[in-house]
C-alpha positions in Angstrom: 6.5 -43.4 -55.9 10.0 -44.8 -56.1 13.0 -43.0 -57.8 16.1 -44.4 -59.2 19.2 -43.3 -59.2 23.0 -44.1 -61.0 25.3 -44.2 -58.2 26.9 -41.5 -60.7 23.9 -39.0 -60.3 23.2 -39.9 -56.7 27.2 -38.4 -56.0 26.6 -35.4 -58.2 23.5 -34.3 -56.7 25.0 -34.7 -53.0 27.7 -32.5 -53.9 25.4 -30.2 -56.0 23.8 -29.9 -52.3 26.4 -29.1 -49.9 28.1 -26.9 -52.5 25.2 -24.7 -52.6 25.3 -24.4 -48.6 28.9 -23.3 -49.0 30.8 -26.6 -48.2 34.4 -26.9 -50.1 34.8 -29.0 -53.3 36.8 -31.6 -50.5 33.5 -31.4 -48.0 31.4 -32.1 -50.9 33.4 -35.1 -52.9 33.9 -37.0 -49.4 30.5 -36.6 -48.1 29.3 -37.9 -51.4 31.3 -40.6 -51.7 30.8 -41.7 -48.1 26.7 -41.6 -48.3 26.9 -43.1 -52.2 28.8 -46.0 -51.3 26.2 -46.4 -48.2 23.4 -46.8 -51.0 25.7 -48.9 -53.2 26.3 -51.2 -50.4 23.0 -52.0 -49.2 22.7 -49.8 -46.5 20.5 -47.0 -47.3 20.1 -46.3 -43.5 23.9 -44.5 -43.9 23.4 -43.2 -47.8 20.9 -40.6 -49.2 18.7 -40.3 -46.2 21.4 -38.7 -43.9 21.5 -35.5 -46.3 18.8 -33.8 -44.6 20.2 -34.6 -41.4 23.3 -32.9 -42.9 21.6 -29.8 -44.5 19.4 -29.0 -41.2 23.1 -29.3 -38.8 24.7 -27.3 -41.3 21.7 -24.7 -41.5 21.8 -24.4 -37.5 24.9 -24.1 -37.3 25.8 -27.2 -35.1 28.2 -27.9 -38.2 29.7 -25.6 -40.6 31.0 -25.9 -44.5 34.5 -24.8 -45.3 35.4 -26.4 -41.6 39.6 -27.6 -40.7 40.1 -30.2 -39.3 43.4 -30.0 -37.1 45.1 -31.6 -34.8 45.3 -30.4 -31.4 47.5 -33.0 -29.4 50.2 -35.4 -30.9 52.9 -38.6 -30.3 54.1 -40.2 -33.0 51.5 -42.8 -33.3 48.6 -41.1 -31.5 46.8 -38.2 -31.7 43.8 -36.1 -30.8 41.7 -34.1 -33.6 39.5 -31.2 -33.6 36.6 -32.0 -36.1 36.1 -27.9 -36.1 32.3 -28.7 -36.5 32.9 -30.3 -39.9 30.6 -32.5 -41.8 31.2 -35.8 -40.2 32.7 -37.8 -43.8 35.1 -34.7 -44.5 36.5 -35.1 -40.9 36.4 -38.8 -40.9 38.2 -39.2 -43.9 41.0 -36.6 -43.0 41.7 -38.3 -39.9 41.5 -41.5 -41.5 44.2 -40.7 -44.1 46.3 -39.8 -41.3 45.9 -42.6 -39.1 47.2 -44.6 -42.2 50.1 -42.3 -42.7 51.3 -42.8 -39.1 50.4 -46.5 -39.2 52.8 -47.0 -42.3 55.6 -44.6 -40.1 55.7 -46.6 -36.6 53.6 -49.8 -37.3 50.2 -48.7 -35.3 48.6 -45.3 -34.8 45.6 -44.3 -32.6 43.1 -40.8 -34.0 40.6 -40.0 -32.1 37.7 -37.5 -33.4 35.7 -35.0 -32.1 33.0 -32.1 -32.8 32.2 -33.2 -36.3 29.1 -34.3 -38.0 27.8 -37.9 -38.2 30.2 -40.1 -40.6 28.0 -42.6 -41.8 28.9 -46.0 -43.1 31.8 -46.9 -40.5 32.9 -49.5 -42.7 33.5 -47.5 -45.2 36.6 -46.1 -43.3 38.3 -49.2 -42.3 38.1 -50.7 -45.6 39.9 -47.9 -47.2 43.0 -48.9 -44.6 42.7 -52.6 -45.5 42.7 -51.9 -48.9 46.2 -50.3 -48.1 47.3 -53.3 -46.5 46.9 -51.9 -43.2 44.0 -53.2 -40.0 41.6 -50.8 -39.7 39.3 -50.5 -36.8 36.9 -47.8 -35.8 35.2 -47.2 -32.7 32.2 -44.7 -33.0 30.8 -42.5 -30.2 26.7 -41.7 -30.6 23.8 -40.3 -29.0 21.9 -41.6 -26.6 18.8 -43.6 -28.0 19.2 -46.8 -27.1 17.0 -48.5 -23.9 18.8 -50.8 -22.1 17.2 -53.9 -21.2 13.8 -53.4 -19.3 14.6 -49.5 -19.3 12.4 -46.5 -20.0 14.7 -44.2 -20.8 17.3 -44.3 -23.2 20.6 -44.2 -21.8 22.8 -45.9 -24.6 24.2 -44.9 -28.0 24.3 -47.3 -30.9 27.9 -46.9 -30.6 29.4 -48.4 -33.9 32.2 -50.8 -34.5 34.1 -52.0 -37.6 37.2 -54.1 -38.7 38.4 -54.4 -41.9 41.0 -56.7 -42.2 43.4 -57.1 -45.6 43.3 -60.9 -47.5 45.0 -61.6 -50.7 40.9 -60.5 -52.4 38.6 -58.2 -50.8 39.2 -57.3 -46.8 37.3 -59.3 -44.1 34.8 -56.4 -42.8 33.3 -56.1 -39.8 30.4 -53.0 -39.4 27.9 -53.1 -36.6 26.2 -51.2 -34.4 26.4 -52.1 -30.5 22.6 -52.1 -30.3 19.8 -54.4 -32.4 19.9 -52.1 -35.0 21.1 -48.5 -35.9 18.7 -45.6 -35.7 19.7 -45.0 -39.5 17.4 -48.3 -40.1 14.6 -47.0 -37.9 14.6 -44.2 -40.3 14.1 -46.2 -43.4 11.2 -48.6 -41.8 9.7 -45.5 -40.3 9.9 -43.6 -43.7 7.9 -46.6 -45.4 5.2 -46.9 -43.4 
């Protein structure tokens, strides 16, 4: 049985979701808005699907709702954040804003991201930059699940790249994962078989 959604209803009952589990009205809006435009971009490996993944790391306690973000070591176009267990769009999306901020200050600026939740659609990060007339790129870290070639044993993350790069109409955008396909996408063929 197949269900359709408006994009509209798909972001209200995401944040409907993670309100109920405690999350701030910011934790709920960016998490929804990241996993909705996953959906409304094709890529429903990085949209609806992940919110289980999300309620079960918030229910164990791996993540937490009402989480701060902060930053723990600083130049004036680098720094170092602390995702303080947040849910991974929340914490992408702060240090995305401020990796913008600096960029516009000195001309380039570096964030790097840890202990937070899985961010989704990388994409959906850089573009927001090019959209500012800025270069975004994004380098993700993930687990290991990836066999390298002739291996057993997976050794590798999927490890996610994207560009986004501003034109005079929509940005050039780059978003892949480092591996034949994300583990988002084994989800969705292993969910329809």
């Amino acid at each position: 049985m197949s269900v359709l959604l408006t994009a509209e209803a798909e972001h209200r009952y995401i944040q409907a979701i993670f309100a109920a589990l405690g999350a701030s009205e910011e934790e709920c809006a960016a998490v929804a808005e990241a996993l909705t435009e996953g959906d409304l971009r094709g890529h429903s490996s990085h949209g609806l699907i992940r919110v289980p993944l999300y309620v079960n790391l918030l229910r164990s306690g791996r993540l937490q709702p009402q989480a701060r973000p902060r930053i723990v070591q600083e130049r004036a176009a680098a720094l170092l954040m602390d995702g303080d267990r947040a849910l991974g769009p929340y914490a992408a999306l702060i240090a995305t804003y401020e990796a913008m901020s600096r960029a516009r200050g000195t001309g380039v600026a570096a964030v790097a991201l840890y202990n937070c939740g899985h961010i989704g659609l990388a994409g959906y990060y850089v573009e927001l930059a090019a959209r500012e007339d800025l270069i975004g790129i994004l380098f993700g870290k993930a687990e290991a699940m990836v066999h390298p070639y002739g291996g057993a044993e997976p050794l590798l993350g999927t490890n996610p790249i994207s560009i986004a790069v501003p034109t005079t109409g929509d940005p050039v955008l780059l978003d892949m994962a480092t591996s034949a396909t994300s583990h988002g996408k084994l989800q969705i063929g292993r969910a329809h078989v």
